[in-house]
N, C-alpha and C positions, 0 to 999 in steps of 0.2 A: 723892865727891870724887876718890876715884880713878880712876874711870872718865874723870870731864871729862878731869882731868892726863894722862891714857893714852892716852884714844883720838884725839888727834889724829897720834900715830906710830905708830897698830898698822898703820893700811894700809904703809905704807914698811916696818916692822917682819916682813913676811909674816904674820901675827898671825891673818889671818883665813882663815876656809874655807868654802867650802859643802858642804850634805849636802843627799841628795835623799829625798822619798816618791814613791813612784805613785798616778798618778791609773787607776783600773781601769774598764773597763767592766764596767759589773754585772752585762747581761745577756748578753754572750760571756764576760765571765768573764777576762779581760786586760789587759795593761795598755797604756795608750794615751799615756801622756805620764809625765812628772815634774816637781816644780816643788820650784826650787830654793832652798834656806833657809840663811839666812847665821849664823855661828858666830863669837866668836871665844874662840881659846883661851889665854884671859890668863894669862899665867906666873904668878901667885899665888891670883887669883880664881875660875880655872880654866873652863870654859867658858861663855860669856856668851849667852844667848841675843837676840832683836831686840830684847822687850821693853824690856832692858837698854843696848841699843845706841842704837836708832833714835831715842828721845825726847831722848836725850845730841845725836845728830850732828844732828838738825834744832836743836837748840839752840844748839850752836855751829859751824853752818853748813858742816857736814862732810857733810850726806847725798848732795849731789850725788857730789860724789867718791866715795864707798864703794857709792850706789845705782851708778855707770859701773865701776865694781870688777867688783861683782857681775855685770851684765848681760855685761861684755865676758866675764868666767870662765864664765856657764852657757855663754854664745853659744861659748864654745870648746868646751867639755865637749859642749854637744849635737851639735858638729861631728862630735869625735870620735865618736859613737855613730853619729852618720849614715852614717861610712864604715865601720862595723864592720856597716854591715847592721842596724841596729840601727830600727825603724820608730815612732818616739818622737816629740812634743814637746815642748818645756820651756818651761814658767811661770813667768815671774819678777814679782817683789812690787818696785813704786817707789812712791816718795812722791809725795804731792800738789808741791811745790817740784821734783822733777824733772820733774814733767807741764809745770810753767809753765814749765820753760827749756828748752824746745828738744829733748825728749824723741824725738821724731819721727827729726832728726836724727841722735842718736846712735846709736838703735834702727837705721837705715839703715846708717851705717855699722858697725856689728857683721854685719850681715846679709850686705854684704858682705866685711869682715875674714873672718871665719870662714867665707864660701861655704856658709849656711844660707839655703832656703825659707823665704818669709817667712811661712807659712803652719805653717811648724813653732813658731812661738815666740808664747807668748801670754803678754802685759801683765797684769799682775794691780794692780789699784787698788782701796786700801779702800775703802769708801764710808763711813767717819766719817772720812775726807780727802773730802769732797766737801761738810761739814755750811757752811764759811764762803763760798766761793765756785766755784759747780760750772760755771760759762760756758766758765773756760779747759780742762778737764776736757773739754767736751764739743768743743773743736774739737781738741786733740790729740789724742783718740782717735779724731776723725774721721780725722784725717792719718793715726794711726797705719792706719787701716781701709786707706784710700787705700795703702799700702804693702803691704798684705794680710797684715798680723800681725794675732791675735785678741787680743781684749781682755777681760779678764773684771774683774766688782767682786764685790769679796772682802765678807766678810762683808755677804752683802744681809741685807737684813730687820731689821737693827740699829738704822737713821738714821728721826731723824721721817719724810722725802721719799725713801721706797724705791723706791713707784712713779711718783713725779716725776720720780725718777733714771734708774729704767728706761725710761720714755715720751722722756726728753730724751737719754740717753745711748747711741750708737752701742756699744756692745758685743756679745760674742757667746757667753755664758756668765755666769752670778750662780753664787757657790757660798754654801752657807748651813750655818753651824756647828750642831753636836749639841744644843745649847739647846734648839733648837727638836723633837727627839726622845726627847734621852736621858732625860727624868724618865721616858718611858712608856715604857721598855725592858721594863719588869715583864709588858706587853700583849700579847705575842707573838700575832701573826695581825692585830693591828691598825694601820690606817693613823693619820696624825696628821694631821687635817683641813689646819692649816697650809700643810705641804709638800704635802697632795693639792692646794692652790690655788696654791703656786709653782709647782710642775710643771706644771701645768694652762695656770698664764700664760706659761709658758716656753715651752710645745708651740706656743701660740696663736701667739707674738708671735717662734717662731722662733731661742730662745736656750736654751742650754743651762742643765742645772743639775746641781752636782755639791752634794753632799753630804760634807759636812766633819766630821770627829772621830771615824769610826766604828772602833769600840772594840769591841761587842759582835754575835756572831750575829743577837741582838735588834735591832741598831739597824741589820742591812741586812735582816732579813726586814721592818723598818718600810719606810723607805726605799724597796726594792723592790718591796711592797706601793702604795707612794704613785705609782708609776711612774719612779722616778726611775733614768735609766741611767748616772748616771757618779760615783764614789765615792772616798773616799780614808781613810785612818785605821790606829793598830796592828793594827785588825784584820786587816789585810792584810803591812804594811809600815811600821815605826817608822821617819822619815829617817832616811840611811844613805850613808856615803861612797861615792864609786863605784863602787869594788868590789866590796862590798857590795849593792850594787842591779844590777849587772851579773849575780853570782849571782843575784841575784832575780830576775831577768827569765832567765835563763837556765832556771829553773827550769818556764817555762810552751812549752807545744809553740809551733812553729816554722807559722806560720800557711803 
């Protein structure tokens, strides 16, 4: 209840934030982008994460507004890195409801607001927002293509029509959470058939595939065993304000 009653003044309130993780490559060993994740930090409740957010403002019709929050703050934030010499892209997560209104649009003009390559910044969309009606989904992300931002769906492998999804849906990237590794963490030296066959469809058909949650040594010797080159999780990097991730990145030599 407090959440509904609250959050429709936290945005005006400055209330929220984002913090970033990196997305690494596995096999140079660097980091190639970051994707931005949204906070907020409720004066009593104390830091809210999406789960707690995102099912509140598609309910009472706030996520358009806080998802054009978000997008316009990373599209700034990655500006600034871009001018600091900084060789990055940033990943933002929207809902299904900002795909249908006019997503393309707004994406455009952040790109130019902020004077970022539109080749820097990649769409991330679940794909259990794709379960009721996936038609509008595929021509937004066309447009969005058309504008040369990448697109990736988030949690693949989760929805009954993963590979419907991927046959019909203009993307350029699936990433796919630790589910699908972590129980065999114990196997060290072993691949996990699954992702050897994501990967495998990913090479084929031309789209990336990152690897979500990794936590343990174990779970990038799986991983990277499977072939997969592009990574994110504590065991690299816990989200991290950006300062915090600017040391991080500071921390890796100067290509």
């Amino acid at each position: 209840m407090t959440v509904e009653q609250e959050l429709p003044g936290a945005l005006e309130r400055g209330e929220f934030d984002l913090i970033y993780q990196p997305i690494l490559d596995l096999v140079a060993r660097r980091p190639l982008g970051v994707e931005a994740l949204l906070r907020w930090r409720h004066p009593r409740l104390g830091t809210l994460l999406p789960g707690d957010i995102i099912p509140v403002a598609e309910e009472l019709g706030l996520i358009t507004n806080i998802g054009s929050w978000v997008l316009d703050e990373a599209s700034r934030q990655l500006s600034a890195w871009l001018r600091e010499g900084r060789d990055l892209s940033m990943a933002v997560n929207v809902s299904p409801r900002q795909l249908r209104e006019d997503l393309p649009a707004s994406v455009n003009d952040a790109l130019r607001r902020h004077g970022i390559p539109a080749e820097r910044l990649v769409v991330e969309l679940s794909e259990g927002g794709l379960a009721s009606d996936p038609a509008p989904a595929e021509q937004r992300l066309g447009e969005l293509r058309t504008l040369g931002v990448r697109t990736a769906l988030d949690e693949f492998g989760t929805g009954a029509e993963s590979l419907t999804h991927l046959r019909r849906l203009p993307v350029d990237m699936v990433k796919v959470g630790r589910s699908f590794f972590a129980d065999t963490a114990e196997l060290p030296g072993q691949t996990v058939p699954i992702i050897d066959v994501m990967v495998g469809l990913g090479r084929r058909l031309g789209i990336d595939v990152v690897a979500q949650g990794l936590e343990a040594p174990a779970h990038l010797e799986l991983v990277r065993g499977a072939g997969c080159k592009l990574g994110q999780g504590h065991l690299f990097s816990r989200p991290q304000p950006p300062e915090r991730i600017e040391a991080y990145l500071d921390g890796f030599p100067t290509r």
